[in-house]
C-alpha positions in Angstrom: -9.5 -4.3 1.8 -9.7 -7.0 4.1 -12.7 -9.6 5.2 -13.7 -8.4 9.1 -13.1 -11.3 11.3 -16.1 -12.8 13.0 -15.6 -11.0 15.8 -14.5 -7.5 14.5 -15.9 -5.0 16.5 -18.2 -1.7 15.2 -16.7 1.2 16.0 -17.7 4.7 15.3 -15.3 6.9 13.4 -14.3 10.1 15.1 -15.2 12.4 12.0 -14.9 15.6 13.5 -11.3 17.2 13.7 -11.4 18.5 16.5 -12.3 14.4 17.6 -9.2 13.3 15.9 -7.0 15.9 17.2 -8.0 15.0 20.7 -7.3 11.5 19.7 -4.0 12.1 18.7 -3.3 14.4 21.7 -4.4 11.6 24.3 -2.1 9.3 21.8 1.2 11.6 22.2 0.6 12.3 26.2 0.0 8.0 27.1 3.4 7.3 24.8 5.3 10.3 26.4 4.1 8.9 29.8 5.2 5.6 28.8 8.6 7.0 27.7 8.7 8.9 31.2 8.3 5.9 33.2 11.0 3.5 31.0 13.1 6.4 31.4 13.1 7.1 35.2 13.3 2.9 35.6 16.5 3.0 33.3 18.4 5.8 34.9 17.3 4.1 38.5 19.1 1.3 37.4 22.4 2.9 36.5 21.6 3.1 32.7 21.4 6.2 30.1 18.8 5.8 27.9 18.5 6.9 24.4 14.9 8.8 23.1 14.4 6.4 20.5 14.8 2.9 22.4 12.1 4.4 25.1 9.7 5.3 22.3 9.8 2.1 20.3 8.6 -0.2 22.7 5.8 -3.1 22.2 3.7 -1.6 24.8 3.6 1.9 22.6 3.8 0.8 19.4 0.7 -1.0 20.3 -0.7 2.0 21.6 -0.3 3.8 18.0 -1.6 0.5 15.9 -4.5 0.2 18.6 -5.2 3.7 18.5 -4.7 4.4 14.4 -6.9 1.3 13.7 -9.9 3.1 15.4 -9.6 6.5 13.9 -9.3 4.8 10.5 -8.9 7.5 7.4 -5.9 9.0 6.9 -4.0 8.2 9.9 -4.4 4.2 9.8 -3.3 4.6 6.0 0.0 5.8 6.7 0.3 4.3 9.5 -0.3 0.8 7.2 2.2 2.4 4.6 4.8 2.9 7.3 4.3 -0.9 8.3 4.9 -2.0 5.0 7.6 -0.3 3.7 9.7 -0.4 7.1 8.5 -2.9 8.6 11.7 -4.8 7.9 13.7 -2.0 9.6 11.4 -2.8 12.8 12.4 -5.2 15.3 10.2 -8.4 15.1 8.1 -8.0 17.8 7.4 -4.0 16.9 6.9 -5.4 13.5 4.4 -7.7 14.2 2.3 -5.5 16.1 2.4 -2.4 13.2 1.3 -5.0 11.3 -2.1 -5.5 13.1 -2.9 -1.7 11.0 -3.1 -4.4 8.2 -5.2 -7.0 9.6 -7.6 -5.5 12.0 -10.9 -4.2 10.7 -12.9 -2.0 12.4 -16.5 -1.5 10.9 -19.0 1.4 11.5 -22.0 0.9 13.2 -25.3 0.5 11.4 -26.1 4.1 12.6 -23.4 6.0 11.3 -23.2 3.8 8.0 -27.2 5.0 7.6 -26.4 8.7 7.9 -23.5 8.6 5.6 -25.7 6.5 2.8 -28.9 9.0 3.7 -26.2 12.0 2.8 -25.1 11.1 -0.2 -28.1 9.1 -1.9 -30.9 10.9 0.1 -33.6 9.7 2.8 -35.5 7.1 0.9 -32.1 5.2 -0.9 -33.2 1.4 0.9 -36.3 1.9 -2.2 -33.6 1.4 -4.6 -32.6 -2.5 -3.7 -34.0 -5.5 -3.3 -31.2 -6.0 -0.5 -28.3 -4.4 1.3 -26.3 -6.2 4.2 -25.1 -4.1 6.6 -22.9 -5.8 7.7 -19.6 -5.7 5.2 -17.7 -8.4 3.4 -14.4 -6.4 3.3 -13.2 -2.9 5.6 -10.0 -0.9 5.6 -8.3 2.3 6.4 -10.8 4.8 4.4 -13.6 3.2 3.7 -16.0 -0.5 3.9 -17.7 -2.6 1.2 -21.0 -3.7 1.6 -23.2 -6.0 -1.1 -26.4 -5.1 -2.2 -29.2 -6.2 -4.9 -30.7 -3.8 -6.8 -34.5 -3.3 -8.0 -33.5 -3.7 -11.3 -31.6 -7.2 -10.5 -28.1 -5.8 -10.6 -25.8 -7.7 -8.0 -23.5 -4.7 -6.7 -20.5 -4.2 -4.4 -20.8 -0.8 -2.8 -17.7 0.7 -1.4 -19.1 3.4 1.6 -16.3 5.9 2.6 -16.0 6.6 6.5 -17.8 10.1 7.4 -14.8 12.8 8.1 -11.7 11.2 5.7 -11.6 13.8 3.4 -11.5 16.5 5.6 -9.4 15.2 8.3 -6.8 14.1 5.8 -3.9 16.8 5.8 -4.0 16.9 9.9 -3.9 13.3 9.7 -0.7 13.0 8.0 1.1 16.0 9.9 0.3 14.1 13.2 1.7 11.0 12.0 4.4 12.7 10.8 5.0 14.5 14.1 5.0 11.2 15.8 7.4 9.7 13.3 9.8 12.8 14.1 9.5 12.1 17.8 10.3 8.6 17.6 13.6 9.1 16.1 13.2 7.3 13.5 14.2 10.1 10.8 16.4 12.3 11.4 14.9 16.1 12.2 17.3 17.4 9.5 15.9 15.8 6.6 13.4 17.9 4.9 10.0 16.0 4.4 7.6 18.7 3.4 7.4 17.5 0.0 6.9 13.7 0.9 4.1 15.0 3.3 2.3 17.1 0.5 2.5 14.0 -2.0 1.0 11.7 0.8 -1.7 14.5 1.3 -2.2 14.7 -2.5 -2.6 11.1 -2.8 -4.8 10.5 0.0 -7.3 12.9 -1.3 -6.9 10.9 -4.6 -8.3 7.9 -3.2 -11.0 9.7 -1.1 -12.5 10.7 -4.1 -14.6 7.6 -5.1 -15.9 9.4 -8.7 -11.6 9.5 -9.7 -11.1 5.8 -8.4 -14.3 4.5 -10.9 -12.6 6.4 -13.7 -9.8 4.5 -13.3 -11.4 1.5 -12.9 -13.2 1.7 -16.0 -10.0 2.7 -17.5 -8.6 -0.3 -16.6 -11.4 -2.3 -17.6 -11.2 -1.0 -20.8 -7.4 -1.9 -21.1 -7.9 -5.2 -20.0 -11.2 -6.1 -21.8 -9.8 -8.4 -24.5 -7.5 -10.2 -21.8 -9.3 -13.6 -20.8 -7.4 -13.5 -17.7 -8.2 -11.0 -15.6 -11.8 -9.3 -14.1 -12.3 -5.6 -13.9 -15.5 -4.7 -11.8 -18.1 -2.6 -13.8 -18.6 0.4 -12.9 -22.5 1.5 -11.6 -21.9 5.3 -12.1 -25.7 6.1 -11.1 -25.1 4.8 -7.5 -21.5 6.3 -7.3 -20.4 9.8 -5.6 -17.3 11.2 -4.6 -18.2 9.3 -0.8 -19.6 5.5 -2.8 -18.1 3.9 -5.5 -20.7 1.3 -6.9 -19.8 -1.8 -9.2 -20.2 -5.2 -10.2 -19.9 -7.8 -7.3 -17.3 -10.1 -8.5 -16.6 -13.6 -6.9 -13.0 -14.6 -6.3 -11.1 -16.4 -3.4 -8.2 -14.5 -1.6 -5.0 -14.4 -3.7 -3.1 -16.1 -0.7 -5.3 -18.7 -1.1 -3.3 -20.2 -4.0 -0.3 -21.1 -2.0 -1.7 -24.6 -1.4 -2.5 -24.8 -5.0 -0.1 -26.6 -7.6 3.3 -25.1 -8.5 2.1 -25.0 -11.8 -0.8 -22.6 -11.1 0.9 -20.9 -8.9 3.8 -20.1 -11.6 0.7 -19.3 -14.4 -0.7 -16.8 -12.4 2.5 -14.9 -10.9 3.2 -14.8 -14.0 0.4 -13.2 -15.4 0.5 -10.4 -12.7 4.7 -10.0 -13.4 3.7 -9.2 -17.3 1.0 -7.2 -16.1 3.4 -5.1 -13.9 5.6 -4.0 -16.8 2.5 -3.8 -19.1 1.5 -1.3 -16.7 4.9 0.2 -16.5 5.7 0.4 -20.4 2.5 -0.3 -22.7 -0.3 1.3 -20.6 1.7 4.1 -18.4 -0.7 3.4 -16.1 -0.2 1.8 -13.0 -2.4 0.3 -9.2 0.5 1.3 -7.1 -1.1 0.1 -4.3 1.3 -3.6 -3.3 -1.6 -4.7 -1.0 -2.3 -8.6 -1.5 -5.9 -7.8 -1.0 -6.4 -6.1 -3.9 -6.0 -9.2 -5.9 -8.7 -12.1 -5.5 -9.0 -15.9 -7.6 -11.3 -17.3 -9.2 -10.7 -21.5 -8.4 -13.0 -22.2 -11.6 -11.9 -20.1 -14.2 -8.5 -19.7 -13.3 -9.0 -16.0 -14.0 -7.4 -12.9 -11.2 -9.7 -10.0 -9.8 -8.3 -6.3 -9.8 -10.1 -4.4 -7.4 -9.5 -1.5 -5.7 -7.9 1.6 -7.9 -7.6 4.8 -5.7 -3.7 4.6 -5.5 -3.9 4.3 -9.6 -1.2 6.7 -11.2 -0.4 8.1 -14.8 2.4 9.0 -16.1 4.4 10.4 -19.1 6.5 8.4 -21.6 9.3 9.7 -20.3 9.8 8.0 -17.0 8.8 4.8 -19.2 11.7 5.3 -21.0 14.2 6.2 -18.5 12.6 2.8 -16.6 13.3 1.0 -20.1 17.0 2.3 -20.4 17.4 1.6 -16.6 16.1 -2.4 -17.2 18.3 -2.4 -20.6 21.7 -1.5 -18.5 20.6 -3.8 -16.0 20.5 -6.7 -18.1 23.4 -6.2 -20.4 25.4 -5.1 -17.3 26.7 -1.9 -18.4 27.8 0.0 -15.6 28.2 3.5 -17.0 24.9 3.2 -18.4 23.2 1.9 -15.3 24.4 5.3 -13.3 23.1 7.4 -16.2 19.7 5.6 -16.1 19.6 6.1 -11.9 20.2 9.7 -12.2 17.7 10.1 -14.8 15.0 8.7 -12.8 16.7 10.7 -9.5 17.2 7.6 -7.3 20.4 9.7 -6.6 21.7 13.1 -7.7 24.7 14.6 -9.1 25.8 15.8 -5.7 25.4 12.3 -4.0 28.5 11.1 -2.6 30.6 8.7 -5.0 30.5 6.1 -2.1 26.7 6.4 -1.9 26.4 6.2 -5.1 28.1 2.4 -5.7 26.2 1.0 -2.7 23.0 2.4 -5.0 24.3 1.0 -8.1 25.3 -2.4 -6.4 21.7 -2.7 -5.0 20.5 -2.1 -8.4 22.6 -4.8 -9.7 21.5 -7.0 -7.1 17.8 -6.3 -7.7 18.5 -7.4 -11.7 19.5 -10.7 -10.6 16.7 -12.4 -11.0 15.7 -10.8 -14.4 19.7 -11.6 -16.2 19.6 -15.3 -15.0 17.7 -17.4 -18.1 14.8 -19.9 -17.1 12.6 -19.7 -14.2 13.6 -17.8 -11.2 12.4 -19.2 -8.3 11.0 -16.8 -5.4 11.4 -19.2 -2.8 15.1 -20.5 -3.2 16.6 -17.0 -2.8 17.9 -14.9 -0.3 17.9 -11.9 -2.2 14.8 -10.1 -0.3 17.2 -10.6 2.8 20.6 -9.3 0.8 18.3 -6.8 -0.5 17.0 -5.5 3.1 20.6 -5.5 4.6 21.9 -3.4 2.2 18.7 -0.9 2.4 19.2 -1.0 6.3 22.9 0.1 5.7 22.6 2.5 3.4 19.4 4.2 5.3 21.5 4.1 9.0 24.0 6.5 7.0 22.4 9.7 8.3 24.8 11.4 5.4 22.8 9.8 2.8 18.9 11.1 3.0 17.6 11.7 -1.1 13.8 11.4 -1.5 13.7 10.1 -5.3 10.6 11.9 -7.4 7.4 10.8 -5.5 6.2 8.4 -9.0 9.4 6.5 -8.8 8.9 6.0 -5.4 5.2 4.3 -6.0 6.7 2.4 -8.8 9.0 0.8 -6.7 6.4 0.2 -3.7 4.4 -1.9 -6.6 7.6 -3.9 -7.2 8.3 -5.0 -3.9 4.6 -5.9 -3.3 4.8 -8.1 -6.7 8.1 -9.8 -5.3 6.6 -10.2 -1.4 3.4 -12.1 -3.3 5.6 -14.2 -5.6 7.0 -15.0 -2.7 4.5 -15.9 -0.5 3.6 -18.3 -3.3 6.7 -19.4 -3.8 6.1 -19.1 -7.2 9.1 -20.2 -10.0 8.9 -17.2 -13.1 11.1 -16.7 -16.1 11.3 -13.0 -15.7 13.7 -12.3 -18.5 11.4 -13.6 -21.0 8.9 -11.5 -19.7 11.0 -8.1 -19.5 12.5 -9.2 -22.9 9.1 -8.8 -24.6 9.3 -4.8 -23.3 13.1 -3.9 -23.2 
């Protein structure tokens, strides 16, 4: 979640499907239009223009982020997911307007936040506190956080769901989809049912509020004896499937610490780093969510906030282990053993050409870099994110080589990129091998 600006606007959320199907009708015809237009302009000047280049332009792709940000729900949050993960693959300008799904925050308006509070607490909920701002401290795709003071003195942080996520959610993601297939930008042979039903499966995961405070508490629990990072309490008489309430916790955005001293900065990127493979191989539990908002600071106590565990996953001691023999080949370099380790965890398959399979194996290599060196690594005097993209870019142009890897290994590696982007940002300087060391 993200602060609203100043001047963010409050916008009703179309809850009704029908609503959002309309939306996304109007959405298709205004971009086909557009496409119409650029198209007739291009073959009046001589040219022969290709689907995709017509359909990727600033003026729609701002369209869709325009358009997504107000529906909220489902759509925005693949829409944010596709800004994240390609947004590399974008041009600049494209990439800088999807990227607007990740900064612009839409509120509701006091009316429908009153109905959706009256449905699930009942008519006379305002008796319960002391004081509730409308107005919220933080909004994003599903949902907006307001802070409130209870009767009873308790200084809260409720979370309200927008009306209509739940159930719009599967239509959501097929109209995204559909847009996705008209742009071009994968190819109409690759089969993506079962990339759509994870997406639909976790999105109803994190529209249930009651599943995200379990988590939450699980990871409080986890985390209790470690003086360095806050886990919001969970309120469970205030929460529902629609509200998750907790503890208010102060902290300062995570960004914030990239005017703060190297040394700090190193402390606490390393803290999160350790806490990524603590996730990965001690807990089997893991925030997959990469989003820098979902870690805040805390200037005087030098301690990190976790919020915000809807995308939370767990998994089996398997895949830890085939993640642990993966990192051991990495480091000692053993080819053979690296290829055994990617097929176990299905980056590739058997059947994967031998050629596809080296550029995978080289980009593993590459990604172990930073881990096989000894001393700090430092985030900002590399060009590996770059070498890194290139090769993905490559590899993904190849329309021979289209393998969807197990939907857990592909949330695993959305929370490592997310770590390396933030270390990044912060230009922070980690010894990594002494931190995998401790779990490999």
């Amino acid at each position: 979640m993200i602060q609203p600006k100043p001047d963010a606007r409050a916008l009703a959320v179309p809850a009704g499907r029908l609503s959002r199907l309309a939306r996304f009708g109007a959405l298709t015809s205004s971009v086909a239009g557009n496409m119409a237009l650029a198209g007739a302009r291009q073959i009046a000047q001589g040219k022969r223009p290709r689907a995709a280049d017509l359909l990727m332009t600033p003026a729609n792709a701002r369209r869709v982020a325009d358009q997504l940000a107000q529906m909220r729900g489902a759509a925005m949050k693949v829409g944010q997911l596709i800004s994240m993960d390609a947004g590399d693959m974008l041009p600049p300008e494209l990439a800088e307007i999807m990227a607007r799904l990740r900064a612009d925050a839409h509120h509701m308006p006091g009316g429908q936040l009153k109905k959706v509070l009256t449905d699930a607490w009942g008519a006379d909920w305002l008796k319960r506190f002391d004081k509730f701002q409308v107005q919220p401290i933080a909004a994003a795709s599903i949902g907006q956080v307001h802070r409130a003071q209870t009767k009873d003195g308790r200084d809260l942080a409720i979370k309200v769901q927008y009306p209509g996520v739940r159930r719009s959610i599967d239509s959501d993601v097929n109209n995204v989809a559909a847009l996705m297939r008209l742009s071009g930008v994968m190819p109409r042979e690759l089969d993506i049912a079962p990339m759509l039903d994870e997406a639909k499966r976790q999105l109803h995961e994190e529209a249930d509020y009651e599943r995200e405070g379990r988590y939450m508490r699980w990871f409080g629990d986890l985390l209790a004896e470690s003086p360095d990072f806050v886990v919001p309490g969970l309120q469970p008489d205030l929460t529902t499937p629609d509200i998750l309430a907790m503890d208010f916790v102060e902290g300062m955005p995570i960004e914030t610490l990239a005017e703060a001293p190297q040394t700090e900065r190193d402390r606490v990127m390393g803290l999160l780093i350790g806490l990524l493979f603590r996730e990965l191989f001690e807990f089997r539990l893991m925030q997959t969510d990469p989003n820098f908002a979902n870690y805040r600071y805390q200037p005087d106590t030098g301690r990190i906030v976790l919020l915000d565990f809807g995308a939370s996953r767990d998994f089996g001691p398997e895949m830890a282990e085939q993640f642990r023999a993966l990192m051991a080949a990495g480091l000692s370099g053993e080819r053979a053993a690296m290829r055994r380790a990617i097929l176990d965890i299905g980056f590739f398959a058997e059947d994967t050409a031998a050629h596809h399979q080296e550029t995978m194996l080289s980009m593993f290599e590459m990604s172990m870099e930073p881990l096989r060196r000894p001393g700090a690594f430092d985030f900002a005097g590399t060009d590996l994110a770059l070498r890194m993209r290139d090769a993905g870019m490559e590899l993904g142009a190849d329309r021979d080589f289209w393998h969807i890897p197990p939907m857990d290994t592909l949330f695993i590696q959305r929370k490592f990129g997310g770590i390396y982007l933030l270390a990044s940002r912060l230009k922070a300087r980690v010894d990594l091998r002494a931190i995998i060391e401790r779990h490999v």
